[in-house]
C-alpha positions in Angstrom: 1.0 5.1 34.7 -1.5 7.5 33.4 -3.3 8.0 36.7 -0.7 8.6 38.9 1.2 12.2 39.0 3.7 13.1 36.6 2.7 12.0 33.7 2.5 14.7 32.0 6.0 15.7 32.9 7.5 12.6 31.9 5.4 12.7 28.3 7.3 16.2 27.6 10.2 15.2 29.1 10.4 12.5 26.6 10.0 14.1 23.6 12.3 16.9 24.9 15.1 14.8 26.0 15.1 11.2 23.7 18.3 10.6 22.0 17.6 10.6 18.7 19.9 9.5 15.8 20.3 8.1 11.9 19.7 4.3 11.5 19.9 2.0 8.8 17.3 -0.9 8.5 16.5 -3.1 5.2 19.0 -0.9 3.1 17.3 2.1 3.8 18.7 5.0 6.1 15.9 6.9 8.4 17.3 9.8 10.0 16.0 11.2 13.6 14.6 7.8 15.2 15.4 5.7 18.4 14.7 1.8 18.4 11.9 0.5 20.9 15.0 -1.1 23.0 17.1 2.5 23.2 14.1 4.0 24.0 13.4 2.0 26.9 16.8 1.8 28.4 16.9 5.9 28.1 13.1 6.1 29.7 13.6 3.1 32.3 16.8 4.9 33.6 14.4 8.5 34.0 11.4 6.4 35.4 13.9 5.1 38.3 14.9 8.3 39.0 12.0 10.1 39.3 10.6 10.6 42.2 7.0 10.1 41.1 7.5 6.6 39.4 10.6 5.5 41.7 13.4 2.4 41.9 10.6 -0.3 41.7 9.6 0.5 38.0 10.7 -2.5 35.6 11.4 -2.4 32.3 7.8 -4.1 31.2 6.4 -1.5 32.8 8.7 0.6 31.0 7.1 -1.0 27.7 3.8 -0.7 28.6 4.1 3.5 29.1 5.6 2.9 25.3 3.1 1.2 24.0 0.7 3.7 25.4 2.7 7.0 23.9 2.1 5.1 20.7 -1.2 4.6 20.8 -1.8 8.4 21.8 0.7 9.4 18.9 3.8 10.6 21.4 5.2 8.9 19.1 4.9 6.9 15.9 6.8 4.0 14.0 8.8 5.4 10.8 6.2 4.6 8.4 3.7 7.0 10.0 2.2 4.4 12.1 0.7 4.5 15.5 -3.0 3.7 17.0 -1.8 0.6 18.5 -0.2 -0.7 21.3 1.7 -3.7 19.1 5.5 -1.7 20.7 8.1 -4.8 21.6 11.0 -4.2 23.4 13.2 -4.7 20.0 15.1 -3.1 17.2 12.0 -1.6 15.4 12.3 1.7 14.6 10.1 4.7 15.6 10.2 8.6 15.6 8.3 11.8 17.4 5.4 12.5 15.2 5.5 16.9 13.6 2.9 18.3 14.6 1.3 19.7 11.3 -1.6 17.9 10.1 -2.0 17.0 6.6 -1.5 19.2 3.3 -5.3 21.0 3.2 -8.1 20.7 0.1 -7.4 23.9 -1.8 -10.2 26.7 -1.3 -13.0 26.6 -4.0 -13.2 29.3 -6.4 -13.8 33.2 -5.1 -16.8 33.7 -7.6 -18.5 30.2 -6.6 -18.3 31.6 -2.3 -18.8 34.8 -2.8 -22.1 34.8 -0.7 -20.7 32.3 1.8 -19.9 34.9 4.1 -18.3 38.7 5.2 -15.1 37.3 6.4 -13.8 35.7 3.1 -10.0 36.0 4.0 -10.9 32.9 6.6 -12.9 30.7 4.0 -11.7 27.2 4.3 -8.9 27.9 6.3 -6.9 24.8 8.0 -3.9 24.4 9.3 -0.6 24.6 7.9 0.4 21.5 5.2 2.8 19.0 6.4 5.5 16.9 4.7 4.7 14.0 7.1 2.3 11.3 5.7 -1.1 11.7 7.1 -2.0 8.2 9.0 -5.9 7.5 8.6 -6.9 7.9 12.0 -5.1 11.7 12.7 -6.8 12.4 9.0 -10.0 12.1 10.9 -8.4 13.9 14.1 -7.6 16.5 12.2 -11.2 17.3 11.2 -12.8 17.1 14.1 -10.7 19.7 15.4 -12.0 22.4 13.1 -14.6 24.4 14.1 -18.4 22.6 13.3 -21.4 24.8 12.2 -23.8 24.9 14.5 -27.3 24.3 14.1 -29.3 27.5 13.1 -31.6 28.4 15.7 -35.0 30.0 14.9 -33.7 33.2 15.9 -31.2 33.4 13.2 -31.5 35.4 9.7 -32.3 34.3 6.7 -29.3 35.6 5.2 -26.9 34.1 7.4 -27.8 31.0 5.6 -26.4 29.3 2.7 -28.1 28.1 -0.2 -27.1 25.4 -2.8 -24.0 26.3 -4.7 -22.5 24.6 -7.9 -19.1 23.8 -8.1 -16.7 25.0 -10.8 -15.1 22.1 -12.7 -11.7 23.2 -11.9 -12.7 23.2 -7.9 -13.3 19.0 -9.0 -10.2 19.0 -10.3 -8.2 20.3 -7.9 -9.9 18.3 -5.4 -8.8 15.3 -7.3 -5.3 16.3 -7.5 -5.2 16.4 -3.3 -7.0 13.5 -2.8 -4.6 11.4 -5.1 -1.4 12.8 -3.4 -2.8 12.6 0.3 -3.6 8.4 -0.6 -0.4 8.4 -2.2 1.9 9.9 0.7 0.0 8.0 3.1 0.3 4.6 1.2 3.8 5.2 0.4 5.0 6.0 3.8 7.4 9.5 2.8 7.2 12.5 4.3 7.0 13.6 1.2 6.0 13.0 -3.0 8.7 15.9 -3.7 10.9 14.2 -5.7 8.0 11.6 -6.6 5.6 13.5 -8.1 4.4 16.7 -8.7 0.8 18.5 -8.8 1.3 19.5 -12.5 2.1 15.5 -12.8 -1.7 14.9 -11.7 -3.7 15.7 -15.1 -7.9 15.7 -13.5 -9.1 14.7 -17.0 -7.2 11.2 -17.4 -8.0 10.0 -13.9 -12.2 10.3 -14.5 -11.4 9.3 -17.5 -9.7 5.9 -16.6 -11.8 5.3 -13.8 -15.6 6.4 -16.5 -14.8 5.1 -19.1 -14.4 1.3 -18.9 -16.0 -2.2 -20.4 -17.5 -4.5 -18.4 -13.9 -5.9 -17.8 -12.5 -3.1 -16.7 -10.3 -2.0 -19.4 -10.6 1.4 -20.8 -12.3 2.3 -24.4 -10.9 5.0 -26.5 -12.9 7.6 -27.7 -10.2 8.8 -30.9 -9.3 5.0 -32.2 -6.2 6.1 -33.8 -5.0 6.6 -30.6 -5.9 2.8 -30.0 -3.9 -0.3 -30.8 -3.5 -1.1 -34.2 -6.0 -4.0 -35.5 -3.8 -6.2 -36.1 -1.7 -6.2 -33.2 -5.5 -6.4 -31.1 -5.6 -9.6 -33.4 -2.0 -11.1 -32.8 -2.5 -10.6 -28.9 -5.7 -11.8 -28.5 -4.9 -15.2 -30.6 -1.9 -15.7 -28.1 -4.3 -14.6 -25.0 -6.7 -17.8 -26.2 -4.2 -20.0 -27.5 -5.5 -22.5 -29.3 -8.8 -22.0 -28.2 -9.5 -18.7 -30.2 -7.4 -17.9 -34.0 -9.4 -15.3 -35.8 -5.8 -14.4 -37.8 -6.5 -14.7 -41.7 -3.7 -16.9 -42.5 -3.9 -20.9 -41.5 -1.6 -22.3 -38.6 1.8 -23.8 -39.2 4.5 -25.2 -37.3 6.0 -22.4 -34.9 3.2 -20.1 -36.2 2.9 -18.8 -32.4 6.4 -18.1 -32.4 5.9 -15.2 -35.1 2.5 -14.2 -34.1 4.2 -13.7 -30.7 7.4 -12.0 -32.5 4.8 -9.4 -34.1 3.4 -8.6 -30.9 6.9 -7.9 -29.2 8.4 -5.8 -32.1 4.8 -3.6 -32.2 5.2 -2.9 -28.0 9.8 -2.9 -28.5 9.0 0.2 -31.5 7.4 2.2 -29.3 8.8 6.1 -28.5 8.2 6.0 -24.7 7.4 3.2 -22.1 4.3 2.9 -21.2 4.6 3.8 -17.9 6.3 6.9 -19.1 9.2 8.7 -18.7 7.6 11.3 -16.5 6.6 8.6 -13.7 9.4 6.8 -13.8 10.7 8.0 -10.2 7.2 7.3 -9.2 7.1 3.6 -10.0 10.4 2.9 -8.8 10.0 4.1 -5.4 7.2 1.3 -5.1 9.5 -1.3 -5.5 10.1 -1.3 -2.0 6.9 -2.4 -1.7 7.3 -6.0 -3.2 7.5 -7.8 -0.2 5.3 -10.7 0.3 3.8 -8.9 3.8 3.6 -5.3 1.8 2.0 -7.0 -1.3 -1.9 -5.6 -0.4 -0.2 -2.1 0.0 1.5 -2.2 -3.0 -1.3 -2.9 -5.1 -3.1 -0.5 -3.7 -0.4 2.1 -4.4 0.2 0.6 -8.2 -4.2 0.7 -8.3 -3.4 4.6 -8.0 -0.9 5.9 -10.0 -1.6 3.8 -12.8 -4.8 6.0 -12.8 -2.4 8.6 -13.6 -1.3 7.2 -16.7 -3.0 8.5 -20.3 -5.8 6.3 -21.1 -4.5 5.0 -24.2 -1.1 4.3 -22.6 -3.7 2.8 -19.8 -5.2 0.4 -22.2 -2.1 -1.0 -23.8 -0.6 -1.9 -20.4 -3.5 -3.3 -19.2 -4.0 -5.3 -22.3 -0.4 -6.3 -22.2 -0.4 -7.6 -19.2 -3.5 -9.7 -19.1 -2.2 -11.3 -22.5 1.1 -11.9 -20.5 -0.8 -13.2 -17.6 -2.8 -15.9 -19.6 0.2 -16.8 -21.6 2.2 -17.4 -18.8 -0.7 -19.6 -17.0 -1.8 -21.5 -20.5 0.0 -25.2 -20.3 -0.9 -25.5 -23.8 1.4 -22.8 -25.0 4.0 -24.3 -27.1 7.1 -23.1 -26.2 8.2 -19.9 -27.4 11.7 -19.8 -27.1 14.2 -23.1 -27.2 16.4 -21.8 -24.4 14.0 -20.0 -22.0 10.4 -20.5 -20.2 7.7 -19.1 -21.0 7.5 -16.8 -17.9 10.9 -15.4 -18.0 10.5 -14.7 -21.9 7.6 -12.4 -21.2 9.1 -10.4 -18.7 12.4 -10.0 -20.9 11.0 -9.4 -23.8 8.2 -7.2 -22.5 10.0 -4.8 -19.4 11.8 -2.4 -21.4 8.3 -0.7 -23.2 6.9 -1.2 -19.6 9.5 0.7 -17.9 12.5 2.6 -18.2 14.6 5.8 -17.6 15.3 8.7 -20.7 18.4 8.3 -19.2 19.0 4.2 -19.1 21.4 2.9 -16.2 23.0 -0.3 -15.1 20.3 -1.8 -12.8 17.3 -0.1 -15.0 16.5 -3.8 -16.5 16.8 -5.3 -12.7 14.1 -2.7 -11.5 11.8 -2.9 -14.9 11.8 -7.2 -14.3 10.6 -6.8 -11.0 7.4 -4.4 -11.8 6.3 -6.0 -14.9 6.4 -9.3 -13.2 4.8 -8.0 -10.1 2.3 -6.3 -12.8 1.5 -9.6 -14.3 0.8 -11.7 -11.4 -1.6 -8.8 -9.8 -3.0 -7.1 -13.0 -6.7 -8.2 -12.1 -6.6 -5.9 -8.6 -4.8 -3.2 -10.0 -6.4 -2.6 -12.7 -9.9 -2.7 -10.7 -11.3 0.9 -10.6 -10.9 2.1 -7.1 -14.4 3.5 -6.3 -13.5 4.6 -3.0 -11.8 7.6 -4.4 -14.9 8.6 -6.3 -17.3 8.5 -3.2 -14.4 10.7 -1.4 -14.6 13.2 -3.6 -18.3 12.7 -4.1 -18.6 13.4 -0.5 -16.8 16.1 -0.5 -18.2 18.1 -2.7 -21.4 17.4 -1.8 -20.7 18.7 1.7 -19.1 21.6 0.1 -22.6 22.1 -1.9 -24.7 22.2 1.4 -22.6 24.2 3.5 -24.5 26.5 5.8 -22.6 29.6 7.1 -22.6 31.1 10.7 -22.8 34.2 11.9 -20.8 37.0 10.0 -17.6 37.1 12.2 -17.5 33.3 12.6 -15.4 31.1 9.9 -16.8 28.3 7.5 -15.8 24.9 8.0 -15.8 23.1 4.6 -14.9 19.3 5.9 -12.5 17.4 4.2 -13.5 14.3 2.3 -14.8 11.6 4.6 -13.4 7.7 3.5 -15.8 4.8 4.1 -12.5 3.4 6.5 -12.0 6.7 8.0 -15.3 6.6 10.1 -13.8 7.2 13.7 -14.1 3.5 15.2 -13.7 1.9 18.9 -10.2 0.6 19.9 -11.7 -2.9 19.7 -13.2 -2.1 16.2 -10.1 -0.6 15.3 -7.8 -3.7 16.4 -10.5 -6.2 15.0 -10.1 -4.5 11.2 -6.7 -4.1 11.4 -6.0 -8.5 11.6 -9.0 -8.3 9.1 -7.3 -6.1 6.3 -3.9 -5.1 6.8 -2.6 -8.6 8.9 -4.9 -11.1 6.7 -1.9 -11.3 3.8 0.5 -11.9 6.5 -2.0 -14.9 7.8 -2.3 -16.2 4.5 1.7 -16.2 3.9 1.9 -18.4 7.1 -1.1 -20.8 5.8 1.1 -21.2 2.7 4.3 -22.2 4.2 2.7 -24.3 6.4 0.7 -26.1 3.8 3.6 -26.5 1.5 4.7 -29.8 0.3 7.1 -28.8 -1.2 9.2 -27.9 1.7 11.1 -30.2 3.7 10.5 -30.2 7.6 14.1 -28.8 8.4 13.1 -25.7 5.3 9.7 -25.3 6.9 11.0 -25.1 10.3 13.5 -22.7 9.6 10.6 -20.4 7.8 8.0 -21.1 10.7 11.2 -19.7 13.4 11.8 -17.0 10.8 8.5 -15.8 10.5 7.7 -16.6 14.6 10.3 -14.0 14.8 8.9 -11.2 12.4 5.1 -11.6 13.5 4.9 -13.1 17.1 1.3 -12.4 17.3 0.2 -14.0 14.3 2.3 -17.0 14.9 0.9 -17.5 18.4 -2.4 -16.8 17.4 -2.3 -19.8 14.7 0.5 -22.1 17.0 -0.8 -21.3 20.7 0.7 -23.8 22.3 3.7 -26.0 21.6 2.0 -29.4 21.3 -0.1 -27.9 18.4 3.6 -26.8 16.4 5.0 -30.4 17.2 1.6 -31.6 15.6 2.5 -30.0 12.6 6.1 -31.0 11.8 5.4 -34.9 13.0 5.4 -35.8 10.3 9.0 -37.9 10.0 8.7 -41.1 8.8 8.7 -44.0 11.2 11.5 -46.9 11.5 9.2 -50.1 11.1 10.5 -53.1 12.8 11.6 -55.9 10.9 9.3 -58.9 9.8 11.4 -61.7 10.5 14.0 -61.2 13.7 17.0 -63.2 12.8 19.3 -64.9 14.5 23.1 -64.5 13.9 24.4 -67.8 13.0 26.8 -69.6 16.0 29.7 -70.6 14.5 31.4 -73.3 16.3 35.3 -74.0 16.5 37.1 -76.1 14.8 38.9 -77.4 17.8 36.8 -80.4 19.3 
């Protein structure tokens, strides 16, 4: 389609005349969006009629000039998607991208560029922000499209050059701030963290701090130990963490011993003034929620990774604490039980979710929301408590670039280029496609390897997940089932009728009328 004439016309006809409207999917509403299916009934119709394309288009074709607007960003899925040509003629849900890029780094300070050049009402400047989230590929679009320094050739000055500069602490900071919120908005999916979070929200000083400051394990040590958890309460979890292994309380065992040691612990965490996830963030946290899928579960740990960098390290350190104590309790068979009418595992989350999270302002499904983070929490506390270096070398990079910034010629502008990620380098289509079953498809793989691999499930329950999920990922599924011999192979596994030993004979049974 691209080759032949009209093209052009048809790619601004579309986005000029595409019926777009409200639609509901998976509970949530998602306004100014077509389905892949109304969007090729509405473009096969034009096609037909045009007399560039003409009558002998069909709808795969149709599809195909789809898939290729998304993969040059005519349009995107509702998430902020595109990059891909992965568009089925179905109900899934796309929209026309804005055409903003992302919100820009802020400028650094006035006295720290005051050499940088004569024209400083153009330092830094990039486009206008955007309330779209920024998908990782246009992120690196958008900075090749500003304006490069050039070499400097011999017969430039010497001072049209720039030497070294230092950067002002609060320059970090700020940089900081806009790197968190652009991961955030993109990982999230929203056009925007409005309502979510604000920049006053992101304090510079806890985030290095969480992410320096760590033992070998990760968890964060506190400079001001008042601030830390008492000893005592240190003691009482870690006895329950190593139960019966490790005991270093003062007083000898007894008979339901870990049922009070346990009973400190909870009414220590229960007396606390604020959750540990704070009132502040609660909006924040909530909003992830949606991520809990089994399919969303890398994403979601990626987006808890971050904002619980947000948190104040000593509230940090209790919640990590908390929820590897939680975790090991909940995984140790030798636990006794610790309550005569509930498991282990739903105790825990019970006991535990309301000095984990919750509103100022308590409501009816707060305890619903709080159960389903801090057992989410618990089951991944290992990766999300994992300092996320990748955010350090982006800002790293960027202010490094920002240090070693030459200047051009006086009425030229200064390019100062955003920070580079290590999964941002600008890759092949092939590359691209190959990383993407690699990172973001490889939990969807494994949740297939699991069902399948279930003994648990019966063959009807595991063919109605195998049809289920054939039907949400296609791809995958073919990929692992390519033919239909190698799916039969699977589920033949009824068991057989086995003839009987001895055929008998039914007895003759004669009359009793000679």
């Amino acid at each position: 389609f691209a080759g032949r004439p009209g093209w052009n016309e048809i790619t601004r006809y579309f986005r000029a005349g595409m019926p777009v409207r409200r639609h509901r999917q998976r509970f949530r509403t998602h306004g100014s969006c077509f389905t892949a299916a109304e969007a090729a009934d509405w473009l096969h119709q034009v096609l037909r009629s045009n007399s560039s394309f003409g009558p002998d288009v069909t709808r795969q074709q149709t599809v195909q000039l789809l898939r290729k607007f998304l993969k040059n960003h005519v349009i995107e899925d509702v998430k902020g998607r595109w990059g891909a040509e992965n568009l089925e003629d179905n109900g899934a849900l796309y929209r026309f991208p804005s055409t903003s890029p992302v919100k820009p780094l802020p400028s650094p300070p006035r006295e720290n560029l005051e050499n940088l050049s004569g024209d400083k009402g153009k330092l830094f400047k990039l486009p206008s922000s955007s309330k779209r989230p920024l998908k990782k590929q246009e992120f690196l679009q958008s900075l090749e499209n500003l304006p490069r320094p050039k070499p400097d050739g011999m017969e430039e000055k010497k001072e049209d050059t720039l030497q070294r500069r230092e950067i002002s602490q609060e320059y970090v900071q700020e940089t900081w701030k806009n790197i968190i919120m652009i991961h955030l908005q993109t990982i999230l999916g929203l056009p925007s963290l409005e309502e979510l979070l604000q920049p006053a929200q992101i304090v510079p000083e806890f985030i290095m701090y969480n992410m320096s400051n760590t033992s070998k394990h990760g968890v964060v040590i506190l400079q001001d130990k008042a601030e830390d958890l008492p000893h005592w309460v240190l003691s009482a979890m870690k006895c329950l963490a190593y139960w019966p292994r490790n005991n270093d309380m003062s007083q000898g065992t007894y008979s339901g011993f870990e049922r009070d040691v346990f009973r400190t612990v909870a009414d220590y965490f229960l007396s606390l003034p604020e959750p540990l996830l704070t009132f502040e963030y609660y909006e924040l946290f909530v909003n992830i929620l949606d991520l809990l899928q089994p399919h969303l579960e890398p994403i979601a740990v990626e987006a808890l990774q971050i904002c619980c960098l947000l948190l104040p390290p000593p509230n940090r350190r209790k919640l990590q604490l908390l929820m590897r104590m939680m975790a090991r309790i909940s995984d140790n068979v030798d636990m006794p039980r610790l309550h005569d009418a509930m498991g282990t595992r739903s105790l825990l989350i019970q006991t535990f979710s309301r000095c984990v999270l919750r509103c100022a302002e308590e409501g009816d499904l707060d305890e619903l929301l709080s159960t389903r983070l801090v057992s989410f929490l618990m089951d991944h506390q290992q990766e999300i408590f994992q300092v996320p270096t990748y955010l350090q070398i982006a800002v790293r990079d960027h202010l490094e670039y920002l240090k070693l910034a030459q200047c051009k010629e006086q009425k030229e502008e200064i390019c100062a280029i955003l920070p580079t990620y290590s999964y941002c380098k600008q890759i092949t289509p092939q590359e691209f496609e190959e990383q993407k079953i690699s990172t973001s498809q490889a939990a969807v793989a494994e949740l297939l390897e699991n069902i399948i691999k279930d003994k648990n499930l019966s063959v009807k329950d595991k063919k109605k997940k195998l049809k289920q999920f054939q039907k949400e990922y296609p791809q995958i599924y073919e990929s692992r089932f390519p033919t239909t011999e190698t799916e039969a192979l699977l589920l033949e596994n009824k068991p057989t009728i086995k003839q009987p030993m001895l055929s008998l004979r039914k007895p003759k049974f004669r009359s009793l009328r000679y």
